[in-house]
C-alpha positions as CSV (number, residue, x, y, z in Angstrom):
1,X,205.3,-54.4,16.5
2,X,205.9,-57.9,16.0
3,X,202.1,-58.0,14.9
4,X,201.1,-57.0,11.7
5,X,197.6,-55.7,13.1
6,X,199.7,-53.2,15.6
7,X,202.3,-52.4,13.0
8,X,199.0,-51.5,11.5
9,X,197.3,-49.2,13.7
10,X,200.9,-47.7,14.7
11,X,201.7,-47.1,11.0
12,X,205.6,-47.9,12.1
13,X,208.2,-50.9,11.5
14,X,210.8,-52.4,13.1
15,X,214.6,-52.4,12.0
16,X,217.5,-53.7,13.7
17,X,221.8,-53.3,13.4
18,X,223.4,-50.9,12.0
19,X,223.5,-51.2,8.6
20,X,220.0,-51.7,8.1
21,X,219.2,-48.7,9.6
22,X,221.7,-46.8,7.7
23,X,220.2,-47.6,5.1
24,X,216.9,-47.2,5.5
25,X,217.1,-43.8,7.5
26,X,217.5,-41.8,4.3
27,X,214.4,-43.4,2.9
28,X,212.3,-43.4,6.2
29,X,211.2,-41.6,9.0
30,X,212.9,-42.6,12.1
31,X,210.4,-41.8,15.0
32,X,212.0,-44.1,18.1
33,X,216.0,-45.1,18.5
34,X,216.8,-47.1,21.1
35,X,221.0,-48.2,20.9
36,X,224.2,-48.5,22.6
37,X,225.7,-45.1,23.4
38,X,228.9,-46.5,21.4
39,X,225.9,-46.5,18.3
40,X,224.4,-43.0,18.5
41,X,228.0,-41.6,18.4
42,X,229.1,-43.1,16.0
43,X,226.5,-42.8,13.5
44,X,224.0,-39.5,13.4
45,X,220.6,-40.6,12.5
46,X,217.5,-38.0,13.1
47,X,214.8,-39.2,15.4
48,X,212.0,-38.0,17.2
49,X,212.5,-40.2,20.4
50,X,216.5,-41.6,21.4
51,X,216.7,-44.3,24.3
52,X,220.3,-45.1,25.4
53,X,221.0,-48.7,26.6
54,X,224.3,-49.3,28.8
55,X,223.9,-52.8,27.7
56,X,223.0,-55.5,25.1
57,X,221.5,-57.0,27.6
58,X,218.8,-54.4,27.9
59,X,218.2,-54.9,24.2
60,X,217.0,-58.1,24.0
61,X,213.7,-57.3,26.3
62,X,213.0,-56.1,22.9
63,X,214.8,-57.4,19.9
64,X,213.3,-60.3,17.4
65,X,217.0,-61.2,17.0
66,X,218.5,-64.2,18.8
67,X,221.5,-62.3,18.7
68,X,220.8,-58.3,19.3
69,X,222.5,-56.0,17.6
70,X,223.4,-52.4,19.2
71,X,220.6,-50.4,17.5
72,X,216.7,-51.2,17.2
73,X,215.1,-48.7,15.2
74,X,211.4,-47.8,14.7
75,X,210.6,-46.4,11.4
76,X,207.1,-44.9,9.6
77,X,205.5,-46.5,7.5
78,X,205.7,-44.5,3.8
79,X,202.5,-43.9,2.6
80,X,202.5,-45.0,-1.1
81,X,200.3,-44.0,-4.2
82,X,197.5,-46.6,-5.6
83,X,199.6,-48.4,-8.3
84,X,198.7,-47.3,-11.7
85,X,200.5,-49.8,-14.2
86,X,200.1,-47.1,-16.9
87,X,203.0,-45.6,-14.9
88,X,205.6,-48.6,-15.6
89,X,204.0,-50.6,-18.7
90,X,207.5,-49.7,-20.1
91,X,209.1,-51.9,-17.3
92,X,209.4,-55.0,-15.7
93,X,207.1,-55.6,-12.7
94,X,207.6,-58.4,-10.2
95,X,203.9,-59.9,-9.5
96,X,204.0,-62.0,-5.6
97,X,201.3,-64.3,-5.6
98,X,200.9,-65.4,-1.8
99,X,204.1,-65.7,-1.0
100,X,204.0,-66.8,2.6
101,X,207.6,-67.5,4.2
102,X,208.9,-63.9,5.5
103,X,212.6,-64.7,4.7
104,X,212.0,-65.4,1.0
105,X,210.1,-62.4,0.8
106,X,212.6,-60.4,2.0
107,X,215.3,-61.7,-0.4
108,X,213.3,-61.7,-3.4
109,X,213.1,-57.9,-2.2
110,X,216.9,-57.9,-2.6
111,X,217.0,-59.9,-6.0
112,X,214.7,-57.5,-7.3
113,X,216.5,-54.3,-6.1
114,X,219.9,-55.9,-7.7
115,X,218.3,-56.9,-11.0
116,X,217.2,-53.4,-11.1
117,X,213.1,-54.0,-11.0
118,X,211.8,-51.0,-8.5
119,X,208.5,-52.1,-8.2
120,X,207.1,-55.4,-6.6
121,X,202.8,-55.6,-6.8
122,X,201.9,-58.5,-4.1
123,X,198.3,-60.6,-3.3
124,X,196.6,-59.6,-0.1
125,X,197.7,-63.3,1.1
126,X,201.5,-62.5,1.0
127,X,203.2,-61.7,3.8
128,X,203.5,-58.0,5.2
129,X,206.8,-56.8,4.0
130,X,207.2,-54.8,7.6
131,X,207.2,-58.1,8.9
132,X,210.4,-57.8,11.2
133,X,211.7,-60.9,9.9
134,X,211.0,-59.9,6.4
135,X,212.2,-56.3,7.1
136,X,216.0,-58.0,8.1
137,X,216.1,-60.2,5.0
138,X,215.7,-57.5,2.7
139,X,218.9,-56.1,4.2
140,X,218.3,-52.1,3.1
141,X,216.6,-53.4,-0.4
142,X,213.5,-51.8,1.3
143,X,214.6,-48.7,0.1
144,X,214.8,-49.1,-2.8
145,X,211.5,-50.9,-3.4
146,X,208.2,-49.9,-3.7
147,X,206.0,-52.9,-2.5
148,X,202.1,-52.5,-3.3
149,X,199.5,-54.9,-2.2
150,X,196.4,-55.3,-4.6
151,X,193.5,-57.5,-5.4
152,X,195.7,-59.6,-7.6
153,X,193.0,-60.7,-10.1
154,X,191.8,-57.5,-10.6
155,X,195.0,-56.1,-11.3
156,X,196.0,-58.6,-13.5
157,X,192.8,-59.3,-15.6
158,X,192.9,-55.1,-15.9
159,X,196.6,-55.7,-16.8
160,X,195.7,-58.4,-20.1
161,X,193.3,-55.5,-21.1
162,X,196.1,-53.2,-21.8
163,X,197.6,-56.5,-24.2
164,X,200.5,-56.1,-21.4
165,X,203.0,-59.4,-21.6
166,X,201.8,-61.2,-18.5
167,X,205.2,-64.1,-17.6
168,X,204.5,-66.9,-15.0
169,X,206.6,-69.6,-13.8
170,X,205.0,-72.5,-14.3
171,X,205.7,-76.7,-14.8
172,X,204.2,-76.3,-18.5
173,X,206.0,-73.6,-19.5
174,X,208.5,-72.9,-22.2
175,X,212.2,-73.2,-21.7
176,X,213.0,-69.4,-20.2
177,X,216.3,-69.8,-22.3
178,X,214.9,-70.3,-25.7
179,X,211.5,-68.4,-25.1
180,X,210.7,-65.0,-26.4
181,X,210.9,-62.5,-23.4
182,X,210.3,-59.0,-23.8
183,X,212.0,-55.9,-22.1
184,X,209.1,-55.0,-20.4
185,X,205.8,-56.5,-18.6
186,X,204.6,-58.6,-15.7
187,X,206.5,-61.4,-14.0
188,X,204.0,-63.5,-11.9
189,X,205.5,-65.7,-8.7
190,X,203.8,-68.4,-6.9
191,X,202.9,-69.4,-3.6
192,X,206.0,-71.6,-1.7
193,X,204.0,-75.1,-2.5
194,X,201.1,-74.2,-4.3
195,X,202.9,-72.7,-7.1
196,X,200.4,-69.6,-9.2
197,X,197.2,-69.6,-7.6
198,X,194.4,-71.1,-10.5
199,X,192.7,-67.5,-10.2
200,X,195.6,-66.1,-11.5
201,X,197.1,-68.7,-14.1
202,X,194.0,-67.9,-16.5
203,X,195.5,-64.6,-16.9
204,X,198.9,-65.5,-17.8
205,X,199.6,-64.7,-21.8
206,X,203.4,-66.3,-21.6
207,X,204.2,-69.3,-19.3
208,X,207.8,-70.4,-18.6
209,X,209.5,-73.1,-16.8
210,X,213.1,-73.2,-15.7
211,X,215.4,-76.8,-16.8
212,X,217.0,-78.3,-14.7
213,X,220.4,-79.7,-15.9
214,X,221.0,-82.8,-13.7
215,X,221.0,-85.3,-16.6
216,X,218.8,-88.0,-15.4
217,X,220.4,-88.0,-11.6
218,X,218.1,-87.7,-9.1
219,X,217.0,-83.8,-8.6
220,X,215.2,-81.8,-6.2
221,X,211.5,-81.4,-6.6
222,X,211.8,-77.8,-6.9
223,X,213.1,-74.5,-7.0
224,X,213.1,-72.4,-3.6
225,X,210.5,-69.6,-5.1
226,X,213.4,-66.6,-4.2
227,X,216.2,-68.6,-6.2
228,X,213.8,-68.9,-9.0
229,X,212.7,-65.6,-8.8
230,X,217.0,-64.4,-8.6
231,X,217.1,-66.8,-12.4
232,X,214.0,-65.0,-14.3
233,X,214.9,-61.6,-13.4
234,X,218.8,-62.9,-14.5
235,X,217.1,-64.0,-17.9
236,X,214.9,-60.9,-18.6
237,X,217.9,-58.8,-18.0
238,X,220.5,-60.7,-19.7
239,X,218.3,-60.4,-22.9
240,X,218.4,-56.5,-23.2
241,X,221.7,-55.6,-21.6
């Protein structure tokens, strides 16, 4: 399961300690529990197939962790609807253009679930979101998320035809505190170095850029793409509270 291709053919995902799998066990199917016996009676969680383990120990044959927790569950895979944008032109829809690093994937899943923005439309070059390492950083935001992957150019050249507000972070932007947002439309993401893929920044009708306030003192290059991410949203929604 560590392997997307397997996750693939198994249609299933990994989740590990307890209150991820709390979470996501009202959203998901649970087919395999394996956990401590201290775990299973303490929480009731439906499964098809329940393994007690007397120890850790026995857990970390196979856990990603470094540190097991008492429960390892494997979930199914939810099988979502083709995304139709006609559906959510109304709201705010998080773009991911090839974002790579698991672990900012995962938390831009939980900025986006706290900000309130329920869909998240990603490039066929960003990571699998039932990546197990991606699937722990969203800590439960999973469920609350719909993730669909797309051809990106498609999607958003079809998206400019609908004269829907297209947003992308970008170096030549406009200040995101004195440009004109809207309540609704697309918010575009970029790759961890590489920034918005050039495929995609010809499509992009509002470009914005984030200040930095460090008055002259020497300044990091740049925003970690999930902290960014955490400040648009914060902006969009600050706008139309």
């Amino acid at each position: 399961m560590k392997l997307k291709k397997f996750r693939d053919e198994a249609g299933v995902f990994v989740a590990e300690g307890e209150k991820l799998i709390l979470d996501l066990a009202g959203k998901f199917e649970c087919n395999t529990m394996v956990a401590t016996k201290d775990f299973l009676l303490s929480n009731n969680i439906m499964a098809k197939e329940v393994i007690e383990v007397k120890k850790l120990e026995e857990l970390k044959k196979i856990s990603s962790l470094k540190t097991p927790q008492d429960a390892l569950a494997v979930f199914k895979k939810p099988e979502l609807e083709v995304f139709n944008i006609e559906k959510y032109k109304e709201n705010l829809v998080l773009v991911l253009d090839t974002i790579q690093d698991p672990g900012n994937f995962g938390t831009i899943l939980r900025i986006a679930d706290w900000f309130g923005v329920s869909s998240i439309v990603c490039s066929h070059t960003t990571v699998d979101i039932y990546n197990p390492k991606a699937v722990q950083a969203t800590m439960g935001a999973m469920a609350n998320v719909n993730v669909y992957y797309v051809d990106l150019e498609e999607f958003v050249s079809n998206t400019t035809k609908m004269h829907i507000n297209i947003y992308g972070t970008m170096l030549d932007g406009r200040n995101i505190y004195t440009a004109n947002l809207t309540k609704n439309g697309i918010v575009v993401m970029g790759n961890e170095g590489n920034g918005i893929s050039p495929d995609i920044q010809r499509f992009i009708t509002n470009k914005l850029f984030i200040p930095n306030f460090s008055n002259n003192i020497q300044k990091s290059e740049s925003l970690n793409v999930a902290a960014a991410t955490a400040i648009t949203l914060s902006e969009f929604k600050r706008r139309f509270l």
